[in-house]
N, C-alpha and C positions, 0 to 999 in steps of 0.2 A: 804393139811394139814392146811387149811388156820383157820377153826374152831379152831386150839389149842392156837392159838394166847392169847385169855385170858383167855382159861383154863389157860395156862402156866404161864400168869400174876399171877394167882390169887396162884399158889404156889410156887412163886418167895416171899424172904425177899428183895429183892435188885438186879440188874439187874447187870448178869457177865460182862459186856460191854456196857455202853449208859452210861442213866440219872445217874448221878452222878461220871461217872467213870472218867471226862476227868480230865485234868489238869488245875486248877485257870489261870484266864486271869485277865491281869490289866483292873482296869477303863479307861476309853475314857480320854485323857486330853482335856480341852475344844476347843483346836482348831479342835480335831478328833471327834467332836461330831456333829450328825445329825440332823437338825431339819427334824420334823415330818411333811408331807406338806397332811397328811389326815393320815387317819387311816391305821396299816399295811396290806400287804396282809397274810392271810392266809399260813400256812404252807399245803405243801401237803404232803399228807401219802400214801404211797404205802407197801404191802405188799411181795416183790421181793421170798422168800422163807420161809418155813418152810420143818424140814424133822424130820422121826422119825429116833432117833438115835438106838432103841432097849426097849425090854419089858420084867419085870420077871414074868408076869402072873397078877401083883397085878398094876403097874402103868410100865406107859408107858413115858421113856425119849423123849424127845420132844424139838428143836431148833429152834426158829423160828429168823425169820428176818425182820422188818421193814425201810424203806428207809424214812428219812425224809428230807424233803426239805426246803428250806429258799430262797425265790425268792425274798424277800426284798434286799433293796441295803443296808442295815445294819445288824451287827451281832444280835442274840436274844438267851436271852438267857432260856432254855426249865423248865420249872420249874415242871410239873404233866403231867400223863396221866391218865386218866380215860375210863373205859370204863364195855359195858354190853356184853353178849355171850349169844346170844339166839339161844337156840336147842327145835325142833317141835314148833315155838312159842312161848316158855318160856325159862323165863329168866332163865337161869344155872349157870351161875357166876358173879361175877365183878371184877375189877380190879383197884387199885388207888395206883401208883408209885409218888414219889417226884425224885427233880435231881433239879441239877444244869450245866447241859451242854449247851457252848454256841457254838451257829452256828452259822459261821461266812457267812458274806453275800454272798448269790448268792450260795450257797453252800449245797452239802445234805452229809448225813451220813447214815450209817445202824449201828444200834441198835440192839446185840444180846440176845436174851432173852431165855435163856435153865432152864427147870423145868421138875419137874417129874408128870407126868397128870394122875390122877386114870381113869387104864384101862375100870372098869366100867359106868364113864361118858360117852364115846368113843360109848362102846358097848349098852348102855339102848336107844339110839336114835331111835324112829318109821322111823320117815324120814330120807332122807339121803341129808338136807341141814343144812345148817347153817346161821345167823345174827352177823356180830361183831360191836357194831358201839360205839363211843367215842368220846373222845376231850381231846384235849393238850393244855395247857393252855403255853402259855409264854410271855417274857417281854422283852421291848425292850432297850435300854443302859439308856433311861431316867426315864424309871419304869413306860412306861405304858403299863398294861396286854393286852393281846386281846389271844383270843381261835379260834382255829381249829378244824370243828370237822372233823371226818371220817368213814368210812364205809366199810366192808369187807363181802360179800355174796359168797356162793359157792356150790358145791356139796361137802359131806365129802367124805375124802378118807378113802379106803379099807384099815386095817391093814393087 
């Protein structure tokens, strides 16, 4: 169910779980602050599950899971996701989330994202693969940006 990932994005107002749901963290006071000795690494994405939760004919509920990761030795905090969903080749949706969650260093989370995905997207496919690919943009305690991107291909699954 890896392809619903941003269908599901794309009819999300706001994510039941992740970017923006955690709880405000203080600023660093300057003795707990990092300096930056190069540029950060990269966060990694992985996609651990998505399932369907059930269908009334017209759209299709949909949960997916993403696991993010922060292999920095410092917290960052996730500010956007962006991303494309290409089905046969072409592009079929987008997606662009804001948030303000931070991950703390050395540390990952999974991000729940449940929406309702029209049944007919699902079923118009020729092929039976999929393209997701994106980028998470975030910042680090001193406010400098850097992006992550990522990438999810697969065979779709059978309803």
């Amino acid at each position: 169910m890896k392809i619903l990932l941003l269908s599901a994005l794309v009819a999300l107002s706001g994510l039941a779980a992740g970017c923006g749901g955690s709880s405000v963290r203080r600023a660093a006071t300057p003795s707990e602050r990092i300096v930056l000795s190069g540029p950060p690494a990269p966060l990694e994405v992985t996609q651990p599950m998505t399932e369907i939760l059930g269908t009334d004919g017209v759209n299709v509920a949909v949960r997916s899971r993403i696991l993010i990761r922060n292999p920095n030795p410092f917290p960052v905090t996730l500010r956007s996701l962006d991303g494309v969903l290409y089905l046969d080749s072409a592009q079929a949706a987008t997606a662009h989330i804001e948030g303000t969650d931070v991950l703390d260093a050395r540390t990952d989370r999974i991000f729940q994202l449940d929406a309702n995905v029209p049944l007919q997207l699902i079923l118009g496919v020729r092929s039976r693969s999929y393209v997701t690919s994106g980028s998470i943009t975030a910042f680090t305690a001193d406010g400098t940006p850097f992006v992550s991107p990522f990438s999810f291909e697969g065979p779709l699954p059978s309803l």
